[in-house]
SEGU-703631 format. One line per field, with one value per residue (C-alpha): residue number from 1; residue in three letters; x, y, z. Coordinates in steps of 0.1 Angstrom, whole numbers, plus 5000, padded with zeros to 4 digits. Example, Ala and Ser with C-alpha at 12.3 -4.5 7.8 and 13.67 -1.06 7.14 Angstrom:
<atoms>
drenmar: [1; 2] .
fikol: [ALA; SER] .
xx: [5123; 5137] .
yy: [4955; 4989] .
zz: [5078; 5071] .
</atoms>
This chain:
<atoms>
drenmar: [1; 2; 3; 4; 5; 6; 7; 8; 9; 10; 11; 12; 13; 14; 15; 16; 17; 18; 19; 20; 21; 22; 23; 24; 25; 26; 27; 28; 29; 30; 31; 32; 33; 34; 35; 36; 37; 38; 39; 40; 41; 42; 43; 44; 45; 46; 47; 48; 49; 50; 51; 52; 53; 54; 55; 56; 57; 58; 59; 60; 61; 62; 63; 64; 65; 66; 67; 68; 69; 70; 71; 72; 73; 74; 75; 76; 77; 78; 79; 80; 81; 82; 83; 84; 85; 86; 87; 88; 89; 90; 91; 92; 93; 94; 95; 96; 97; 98; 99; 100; 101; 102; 103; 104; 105; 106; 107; 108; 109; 110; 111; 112; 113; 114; 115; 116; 117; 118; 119; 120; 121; 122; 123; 124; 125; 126; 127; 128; 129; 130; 131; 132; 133; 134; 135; 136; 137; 138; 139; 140; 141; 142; 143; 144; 145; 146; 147; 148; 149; 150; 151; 152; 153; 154; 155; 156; 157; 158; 159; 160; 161; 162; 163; 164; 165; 166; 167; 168; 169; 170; 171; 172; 173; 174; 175; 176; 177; 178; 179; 180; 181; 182; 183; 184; 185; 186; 187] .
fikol: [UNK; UNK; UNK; UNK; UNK; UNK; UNK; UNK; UNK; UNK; UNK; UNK; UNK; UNK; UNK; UNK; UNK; UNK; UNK; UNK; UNK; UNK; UNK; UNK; UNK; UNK; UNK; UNK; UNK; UNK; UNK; UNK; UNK; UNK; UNK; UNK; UNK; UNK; UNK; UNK; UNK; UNK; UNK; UNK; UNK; UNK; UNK; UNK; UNK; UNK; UNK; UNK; UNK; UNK; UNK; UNK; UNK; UNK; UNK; UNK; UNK; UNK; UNK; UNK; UNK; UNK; UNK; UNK; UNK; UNK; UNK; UNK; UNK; UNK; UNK; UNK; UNK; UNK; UNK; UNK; UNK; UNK; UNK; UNK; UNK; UNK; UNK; UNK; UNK; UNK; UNK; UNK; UNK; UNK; UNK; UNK; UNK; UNK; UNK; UNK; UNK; UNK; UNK; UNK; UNK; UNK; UNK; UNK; UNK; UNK; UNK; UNK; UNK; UNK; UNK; UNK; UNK; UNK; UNK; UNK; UNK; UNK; UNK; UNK; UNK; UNK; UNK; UNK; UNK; UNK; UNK; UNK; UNK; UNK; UNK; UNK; UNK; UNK; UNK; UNK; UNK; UNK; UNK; UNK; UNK; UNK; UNK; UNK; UNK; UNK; UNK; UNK; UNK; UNK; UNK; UNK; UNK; UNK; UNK; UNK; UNK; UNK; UNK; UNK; UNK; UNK; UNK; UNK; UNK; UNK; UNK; UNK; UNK; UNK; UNK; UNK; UNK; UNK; UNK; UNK; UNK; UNK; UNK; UNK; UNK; UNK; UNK] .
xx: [5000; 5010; 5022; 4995; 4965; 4934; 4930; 4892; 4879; 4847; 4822; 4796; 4767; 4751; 4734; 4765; 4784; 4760; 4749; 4784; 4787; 4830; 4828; 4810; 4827; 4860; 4846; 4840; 4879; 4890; 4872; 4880; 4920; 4916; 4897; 4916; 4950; 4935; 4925; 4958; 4974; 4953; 4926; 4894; 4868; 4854; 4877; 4903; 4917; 4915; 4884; 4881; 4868; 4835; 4826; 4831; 4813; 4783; 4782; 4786; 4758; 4738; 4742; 4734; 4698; 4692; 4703; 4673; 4651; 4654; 4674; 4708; 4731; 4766; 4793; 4826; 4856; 4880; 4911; 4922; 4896; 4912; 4887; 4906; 4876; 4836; 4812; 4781; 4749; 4724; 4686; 4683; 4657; 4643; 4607; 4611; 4644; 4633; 4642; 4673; 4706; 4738; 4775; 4787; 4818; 4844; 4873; 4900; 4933; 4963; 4979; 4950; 4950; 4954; 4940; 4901; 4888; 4868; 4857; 4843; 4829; 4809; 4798; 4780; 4770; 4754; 4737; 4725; 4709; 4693; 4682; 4664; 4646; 4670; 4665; 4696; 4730; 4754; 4782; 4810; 4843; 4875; 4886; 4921; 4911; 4920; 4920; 4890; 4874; 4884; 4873; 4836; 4833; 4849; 4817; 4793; 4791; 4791; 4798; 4768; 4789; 4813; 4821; 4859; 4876; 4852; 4866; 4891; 4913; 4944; 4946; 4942; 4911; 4899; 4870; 4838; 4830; 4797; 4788; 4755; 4743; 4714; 4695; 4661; 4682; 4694; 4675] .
yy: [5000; 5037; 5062; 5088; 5067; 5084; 5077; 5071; 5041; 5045; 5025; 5015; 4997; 4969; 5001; 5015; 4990; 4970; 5006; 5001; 4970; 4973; 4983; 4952; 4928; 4946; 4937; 4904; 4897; 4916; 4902; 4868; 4881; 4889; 4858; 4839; 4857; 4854; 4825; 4814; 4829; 4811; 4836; 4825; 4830; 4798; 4777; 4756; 4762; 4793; 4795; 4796; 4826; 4804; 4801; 4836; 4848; 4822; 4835; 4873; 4867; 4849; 4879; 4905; 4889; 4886; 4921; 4932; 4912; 4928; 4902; 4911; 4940; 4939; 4969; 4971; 4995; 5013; 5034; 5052; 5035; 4999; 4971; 4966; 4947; 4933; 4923; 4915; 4904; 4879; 4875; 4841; 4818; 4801; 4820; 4824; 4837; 4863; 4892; 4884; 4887; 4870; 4889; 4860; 4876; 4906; 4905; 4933; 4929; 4921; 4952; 4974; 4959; 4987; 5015; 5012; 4996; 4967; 4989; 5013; 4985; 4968; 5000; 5006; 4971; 4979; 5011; 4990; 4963; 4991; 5006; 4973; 4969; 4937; 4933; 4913; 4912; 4877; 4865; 4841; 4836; 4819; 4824; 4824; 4860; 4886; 4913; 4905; 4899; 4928; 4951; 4934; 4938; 4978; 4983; 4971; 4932; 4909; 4870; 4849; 4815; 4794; 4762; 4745; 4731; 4736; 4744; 4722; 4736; 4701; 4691; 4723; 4730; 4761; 4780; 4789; 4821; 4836; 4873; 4894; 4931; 4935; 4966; 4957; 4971; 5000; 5033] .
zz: [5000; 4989; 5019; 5006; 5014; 5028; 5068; 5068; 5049; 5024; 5033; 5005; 5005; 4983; 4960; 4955; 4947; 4922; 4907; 4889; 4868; 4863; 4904; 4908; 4884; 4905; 4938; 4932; 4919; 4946; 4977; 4963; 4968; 4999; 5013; 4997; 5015; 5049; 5045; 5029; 5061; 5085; 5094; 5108; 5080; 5080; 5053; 5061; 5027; 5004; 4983; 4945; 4929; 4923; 4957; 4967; 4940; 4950; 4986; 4971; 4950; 4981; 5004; 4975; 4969; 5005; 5007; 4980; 5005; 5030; 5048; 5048; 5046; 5030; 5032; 5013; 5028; 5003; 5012; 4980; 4957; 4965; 4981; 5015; 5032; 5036; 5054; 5060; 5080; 5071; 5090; 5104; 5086; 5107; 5111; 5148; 5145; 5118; 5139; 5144; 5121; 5126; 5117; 5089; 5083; 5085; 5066; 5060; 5038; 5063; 5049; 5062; 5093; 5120; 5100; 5117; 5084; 5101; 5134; 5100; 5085; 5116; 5130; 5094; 5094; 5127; 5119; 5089; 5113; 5138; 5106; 5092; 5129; 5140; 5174; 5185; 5162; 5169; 5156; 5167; 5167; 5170; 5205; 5198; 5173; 5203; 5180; 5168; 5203; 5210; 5185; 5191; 5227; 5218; 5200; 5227; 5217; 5249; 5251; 5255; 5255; 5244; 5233; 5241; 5211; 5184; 5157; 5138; 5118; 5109; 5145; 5161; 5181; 5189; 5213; 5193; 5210; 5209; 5207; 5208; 5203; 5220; 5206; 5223; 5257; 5235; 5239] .
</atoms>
C-alpha cells in the first residue's frame, strides 16, 4: 500500500456497489483476493483452505439477493479507491428467528489491518441492522482471534457462550465464542 492513502475508509453499500457493473465485476475479483489471503494465512473465515473465485462469488451473490430482500446487509471499505475489506449480515431463517441477524463475516486485507477499516465496517454494518429493525446482532468467533474479540466487545458486543475446542482447523482446536448486540436494551 501507497504512503498517501486516505486515513478514513469509504464505506459503501450493496446500491452503490451493484449501481456500477465494472465496480462490481472489481469487487467480486478483489474480495476473492483477499479471502483467499487470509484464509491462505490462517485467518478464521470459515475455510480451512482458500476458496476459489466460484465460491466467493456464489456466497457474494447469496448475500446481495438477500440484501434486496430485505434480509441482509453487505458493506465494502475502500482506502484510495482499493477494496481493502467486507462484510456482512444475514437474518436468520428460521421463522422464529426472523428478527434476528447474525454477523457472517468481516474480513480486511492484512495490509489494512490497524488502520480502523473493520471497526468502520461493523459499525456501518450495525447502523444498517438498527436501521432494518433487527433486534439482537450475533456473531461468533475463534477464541484464539484477540483482536478481533476485542474490537467486538469495543463496539458494545458481549459473550453469550462458548464452546471449548470447536473448531478444527488440521489438529488444532479452537473455542467457538459467541457474541450478541442487544438493541432491544438500547434506547
Amino acid at each position: 500500500m501507497t504512503s498517501g492513502m486516505t486515513t478514513e475508509p469509504a464505506i459503501l453499500d450493496v446500491m452503490e456497489l451493484t449501481s456500477d457493473p465494472e465496480l462490481e465485476v472489481r469487487f467480486a475479483e478483489s474480495a476473492h483476493q483477499i479471502l483467499a489471503d487470509l484464509v491462505g494465512g490462517g485467518a478464521a473465515l470459515g475455510w480451512v483452505d482458500p476458496p476459489s473465485r466460484d465460491e466467493v462469488a456464489e456466497l457474494l451473490g447469496h448475500v446481495v439477493s438477500a440484501v434486496q430482500a430485505g434480509d441482509a446487509a453487505l458493506r465494502a471499505a475502500y482506502l484510495d479507491g482499493q477494496l481493502v475489506g467486507l462484510g456482512y449480515w444475514l437474518r436468520y431463517a428460521r421463522p422464529t428467528h426472523r428478527p434476528h441477524a447474525d454477523l457472517e463475516k468481516i474480513a480486511v486485507d492484512a495490509a489494512a489491518h490497524g488502520r480502523g477499516v473493520g471497526r468502520a465496517l461493523i459499525a456501518a454494518l450495525i447502523a444498517d441492522a438498527r436501521e432494518a429493525g433487527i433486534e439482537v446482532l450475533t456473531l461468533d468467533a475463534r477464541g484464539d482471534n484477540a483482536n478481533a474479540l476485542h474490537l467486538y466487545r469495543s463496539l458494545g458486543f458481549t459473550e453469550y457462550g462458548r464452546l471449548p475446542d470447536f473448531v478444527a482447523v488440521g489438529e488444532h482446536r479452537y473455542d467457538k465464542v459467541f457474541y450478541m448486540l442487544d438493541f432491544r436494551r438500547q434506547g
